[in-house]
DOBAGU-134317 format. One record per residue (C-alpha): x, y, z; residue in three letters. Coordinates in steps of 0.1 Angstrom, whole numbers, plus 5000, padded with zeros to 4 digits. Example, Ala and Ser with C-alpha at 12.3 -4.5 7.8 and 13.67 -1.06 7.14 Angstrom:
BEGIN
512349555078ALA513749895071SER
! end
This chain:
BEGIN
500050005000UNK501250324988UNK501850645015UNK499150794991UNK496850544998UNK497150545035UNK496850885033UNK493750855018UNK492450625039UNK493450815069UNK491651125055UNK488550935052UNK488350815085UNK488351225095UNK485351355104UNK484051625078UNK485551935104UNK488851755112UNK489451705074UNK488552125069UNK490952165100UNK493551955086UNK493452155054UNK492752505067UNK495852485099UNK498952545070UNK496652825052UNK496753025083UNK500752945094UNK501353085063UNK499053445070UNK500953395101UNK504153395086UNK503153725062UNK501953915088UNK505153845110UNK507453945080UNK505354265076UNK505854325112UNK509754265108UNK509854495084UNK506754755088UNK508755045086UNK509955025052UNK506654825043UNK504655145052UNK506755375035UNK505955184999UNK502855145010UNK502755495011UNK504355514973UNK501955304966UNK498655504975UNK499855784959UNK501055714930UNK497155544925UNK495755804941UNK497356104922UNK494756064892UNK491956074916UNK489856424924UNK491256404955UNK494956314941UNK494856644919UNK493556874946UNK496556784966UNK498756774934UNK500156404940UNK501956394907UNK503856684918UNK504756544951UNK505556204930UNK507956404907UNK509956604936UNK510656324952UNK512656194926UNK512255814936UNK513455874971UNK510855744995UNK511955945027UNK512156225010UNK508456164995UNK507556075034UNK508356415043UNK506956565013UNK503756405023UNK503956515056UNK504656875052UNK501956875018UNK499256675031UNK496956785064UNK495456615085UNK491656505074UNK488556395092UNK485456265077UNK484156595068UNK487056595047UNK485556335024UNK481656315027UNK481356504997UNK483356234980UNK481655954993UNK478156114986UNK479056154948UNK479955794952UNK476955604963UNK474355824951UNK475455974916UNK478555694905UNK480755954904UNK484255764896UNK487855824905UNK487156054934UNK489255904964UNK489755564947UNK490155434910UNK487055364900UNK487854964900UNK489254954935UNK485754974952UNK484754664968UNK482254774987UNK481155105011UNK481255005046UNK478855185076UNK479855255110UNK477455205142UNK476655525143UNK477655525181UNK479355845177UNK476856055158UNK475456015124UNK476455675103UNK478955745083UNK480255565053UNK483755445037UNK484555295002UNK486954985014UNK489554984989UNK489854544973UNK493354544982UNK492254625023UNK489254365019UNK492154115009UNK494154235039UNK491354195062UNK491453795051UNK494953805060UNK494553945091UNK491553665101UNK493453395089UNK496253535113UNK494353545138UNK492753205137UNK496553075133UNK497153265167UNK494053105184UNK494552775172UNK498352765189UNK497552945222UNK494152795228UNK493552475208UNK490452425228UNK489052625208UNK489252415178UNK487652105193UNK485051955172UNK482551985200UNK483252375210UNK480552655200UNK481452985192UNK479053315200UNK479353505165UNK476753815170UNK475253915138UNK472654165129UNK471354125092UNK470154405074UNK468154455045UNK470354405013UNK471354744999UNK473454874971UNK474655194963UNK472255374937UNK475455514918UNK477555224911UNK475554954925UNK478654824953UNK477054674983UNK476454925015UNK476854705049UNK478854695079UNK482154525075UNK480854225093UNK479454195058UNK482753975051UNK482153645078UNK477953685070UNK479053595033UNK480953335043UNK478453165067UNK475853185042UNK478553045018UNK479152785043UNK475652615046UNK475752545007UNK478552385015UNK477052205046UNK474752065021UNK476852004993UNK479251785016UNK476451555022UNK475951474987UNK479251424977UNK482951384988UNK484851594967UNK488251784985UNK486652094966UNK484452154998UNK487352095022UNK489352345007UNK487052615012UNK488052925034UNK484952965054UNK484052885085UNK482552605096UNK479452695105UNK478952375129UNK481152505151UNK478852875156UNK476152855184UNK473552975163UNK472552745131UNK473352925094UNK469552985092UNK469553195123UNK471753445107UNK469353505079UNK467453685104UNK466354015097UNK466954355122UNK463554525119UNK464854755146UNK464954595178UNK468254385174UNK466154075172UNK468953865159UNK471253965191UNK468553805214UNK468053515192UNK471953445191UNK472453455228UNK469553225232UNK471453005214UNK474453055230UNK472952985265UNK471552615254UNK475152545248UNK476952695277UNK479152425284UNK480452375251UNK481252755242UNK484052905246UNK
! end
């Protein structure tokens, strides 16, 4: 018998989640690994990560008020010197700085105001805990960073508390579903940035069902999380908030029958 076929073997005798596990463990080492060489090396990261924004930015409204290009140009290549040329150049904004922007965005499709036109992946809402919601264009290349940063994290919970990872644990994931909406301008989804692990739960139970009906590695390869291990069943998170945070309540309920499993 071949190490192939004992390995195959093996696999099958793996539950469904210890098989996702198995797969899922090196995918987050490795986001691990990223973020710890970013970290190693965030100064100079940053600083052509800066590059970077500007020279995509300089084409933008918001680029030419400020005159990027210029900046771009005096800097002659050197990135410290374009770090201080950005610092002396650029002020200090707030929100108020870009509402304007972001209103031409979502309501009119205005392009190529404070992002390339192709770099929205969607405008995110705040709680509104501060005042009035306010609302952000999130940028593809930060909605990929944001996957890093989960998969990180899961790498960082999986070595320090393996608990929990155990097939029997529950997790509390508090969701509040809104109504779908979409920007009237250019169509991009409106949400909170929670937006991100409701896709993937709803993802998830297809792939709940899908795994019953066949045994393909396609469905242990997925990225999202397994849904078996949340307190609250996929369907629950389908739940409409008319208003009163009814999905809150209902996920805590569901948390509470399974106290002694959730960690």
């Amino acid at each position: 018998m071949t190490n192939s076929d004992k390995m195959a073997i093996f696999n099958k005798s793996l539950s469904p989640y210890q098989r996702w596990l198995e797969v899922q463990v090196p995918k987050w080492k490795m986001a691990h690994e990223q973020i710890a060489a970013i970290n190693e090396n965030n100064v100079n990261l940053h600083k052509n990560e800066l590059k970077n924004i500007l020279t995509e930015l300089k084409d933008t409204e918001l680029g030419r008020k400020y005159e990027i290009t210029s900046l771009l140009k005096q800097s002659g290549g050197d990135i410290d010197k374009l770090v201080e040329l950005y610092r002396s150049s650029i002020p200090v904004s707030d929100y108020d700085t870009i509402i304007d922007y972001v209103k031409r965005m979502i309501n009119d499709g205005e392009s190529n105001l404070i992002i390339p036109s192709n770099k929205v992946a969607l405008y995110a809402h705040t709680s509104g805990t501060t005042g009035k919601l306010k609302y952000y264009p999130i940028h593809v290349c930060r909605a990929q960073l944001l996957n890093l940063l989960a998969l990180d994290q899961n790498y960082m919970f999986y070595q320090q508390h393996p608990k929990l990872f155990d097939e029997n644990s529950k997790e509390l994931f508090l969701y509040t579903k809104s109504p779908d909406k979409k920007a009237p301008g250019d169509g991009k989804p409106i949400c909170v940035i929670s937006w991100f692990a409701y896709q993937a739960i709803a993802e998830h139970k297809n792939y709940l069902e899908n795994i019953e009906k066949t045994d393909s590695e396609k469905y242990i390869e997925v990225a999202y999380p397994p849904t078996w291990r949340l307190a609250s069943p996929p369907e629950a998170y389908e739940v409409l908030n008319t208003g009163h945070l009814e999905p809150y309540y209902m996920h805590i309920l569901f948390a509470l029958k399974q106290a002694n499993s959730l960690f």
